[in-house]
C-alpha positions, 0 to 999 in steps of 0.5 A, a space after each residue: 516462547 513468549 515474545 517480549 514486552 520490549 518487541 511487542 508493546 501493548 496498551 493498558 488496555 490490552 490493545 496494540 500499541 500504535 493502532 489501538 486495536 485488539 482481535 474483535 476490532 478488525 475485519 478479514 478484509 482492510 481498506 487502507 487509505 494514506 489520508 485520515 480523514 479519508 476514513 470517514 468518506 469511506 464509512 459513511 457509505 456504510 450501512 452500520 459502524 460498530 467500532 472506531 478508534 484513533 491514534 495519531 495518524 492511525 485512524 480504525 472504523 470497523 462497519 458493514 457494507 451491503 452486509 460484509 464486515 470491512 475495516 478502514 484504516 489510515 495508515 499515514 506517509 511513507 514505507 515506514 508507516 505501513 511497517 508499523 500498520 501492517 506487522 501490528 495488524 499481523 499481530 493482532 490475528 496471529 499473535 496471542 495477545 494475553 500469552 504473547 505467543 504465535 497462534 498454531 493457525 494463522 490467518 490471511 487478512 485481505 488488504 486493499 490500499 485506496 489512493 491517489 497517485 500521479 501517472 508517469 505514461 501519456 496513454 494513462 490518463 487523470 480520472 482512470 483507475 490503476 491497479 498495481 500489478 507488481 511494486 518496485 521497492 525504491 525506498 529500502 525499508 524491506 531490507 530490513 528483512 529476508 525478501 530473497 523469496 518474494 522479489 521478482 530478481 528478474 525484473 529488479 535486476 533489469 531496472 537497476 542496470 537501466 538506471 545504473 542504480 547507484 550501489 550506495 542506495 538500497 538495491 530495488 525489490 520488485 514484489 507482485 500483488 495477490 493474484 486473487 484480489 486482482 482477479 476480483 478487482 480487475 474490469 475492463 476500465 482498470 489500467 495495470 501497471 508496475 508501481 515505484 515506491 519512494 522513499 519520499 516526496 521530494 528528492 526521492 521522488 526527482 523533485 528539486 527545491 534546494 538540494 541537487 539530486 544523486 540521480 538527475 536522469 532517474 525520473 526520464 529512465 523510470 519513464 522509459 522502463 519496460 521489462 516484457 511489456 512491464 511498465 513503472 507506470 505511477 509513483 508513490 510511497 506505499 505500495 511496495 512496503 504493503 505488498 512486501 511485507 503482506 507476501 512475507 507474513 500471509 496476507 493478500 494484497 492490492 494496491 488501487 490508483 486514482 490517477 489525479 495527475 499525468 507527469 508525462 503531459 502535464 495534466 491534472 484532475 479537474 474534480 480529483 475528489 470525484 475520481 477517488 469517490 468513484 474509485 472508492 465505491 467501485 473497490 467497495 462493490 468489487 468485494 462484494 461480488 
């Protein structure tokens, strides 16, 4: 059956709505960076481009890398962007553009999310790389579908009775990455932890300008978190909306951290541009292998 022009929009062109984007655009493997000009850090290590396109915060370029066919791709702020990016993306690879109709073969994309993050444990320093191993949904936006199957209810169920999460909120999802990238991404300098996933920058993140907060105490008790050896070891607003939705439609997820700042010290990067240019060329090189 035909999906409607109402629940799939395309472009005059035929391409995707929002990322401008048609099937020969893309590449089976993604980088996805939060920051548009980030994109172009990016490429310029390529050895060739043959496709760019931007829309909004929504930048693509297509290339080569020491032969390997990669895609960048800025996805902007916040789980309500990565539902845009990542059900469009899906679109384009499972879904019959000119017939509107699901393909009968559908096929996994690898995406690989490049940022900079803030670590919440001392034992994490500025200028490491972390892998996210798992997500802790904080945000909601999953909810809007049928994640019954993806969360670890072990763990989610643990962490809202150590924060005595409030019922008014959406309940927390905990969703791990692909363990087939991980294996491929991992080394010897990687710290693994748990990724929080917020909904935002300021009060959802324990951050106080004019507004007093729901949960004073929030931030200390995801400090202080630890499911068998399982710690939230850094917060941001990404990473959960990346793995959840990637589990729930097929497709292999990861999640890596330059670690710029330290909460848990007080501690920041002298040269951040540094760490993320390191963390970039070693992604990079890790998927070549």
């Amino acid at each position: 059956m035909a999906i409607k022009q109402s629940e799939l929009i395309l472009n005059e062109d035929g391409s995707i709505y929002h990322l401008n984007l048609k099937p020969e655009n893309i590449a089976k493997d993604i980088l996805f960076v939060g920051d548009q000009d980030r994109v172009d850090k990016i490429t310029q290590l390529f050895d060739s481009i043959e496709f760019t396109t931007q829309k909004r915060e929504f930048k693509t370029t297509t290339g080569r890398y020491k032969g390997k066919r990669i895609s960048v791709i800025s996805t902007g702020i916040g789980p309500d962007n990565i539902d845009i990016v990542l059900n469009e993306l899906d679109a384009i690879v499972n879904i019959n553009l000119k017939t509107r109709e699901l393909k009968e073969t559908l096929t996994s994309l690898n995406i690989v999310r490049i940022g900079t993050s803030g670590s919440l444990q001392k034992d994490i320093p500025v200028d490491s790389f972390l892998m996210s191993t798992h997500a802790l949904d904080l945000n909601g936006m999953l909810h809007a579908y049928q994640t019954a199957a993806i969360s670890n209810s072990e763990i989610a169920t643990a962490f809202a009775k150590h924060t005595n999460w409030s019922a008014q909120k959406s309940a927390p999802l905990v969703i791990e990455n692909s363990q087939m990238l991980e294996d491929k991404l991992s080394s010897n300098i990687i710290y693994k932890g748990m990724t929080a996933t917020a909904g935002g920058f300021y009060g959802p993140q324990g951050r106080i300008l004019r507004l007093p907060l729901q949960d004073l105490d929030l931030n200390r008790k995801i400090d202080c978190f630890d499911y068998n050896g399982v710690r939230i070891t850094n917060l941001e607003m990404e990473t959960s909306a990346i793995y959840g939705l990637s589990k729930l439609l097929g497709h292999n997820a990861c999640s890596m951290n330059a670690i710029i700042a330290n909460r848990a010290n007080g501690t920041f990067s002298k040269n951040y541009n540094k760490v993320v240019e390191d963390l970039i060329l070693y992604t990079l090189n890790k998927l070549m292998e």
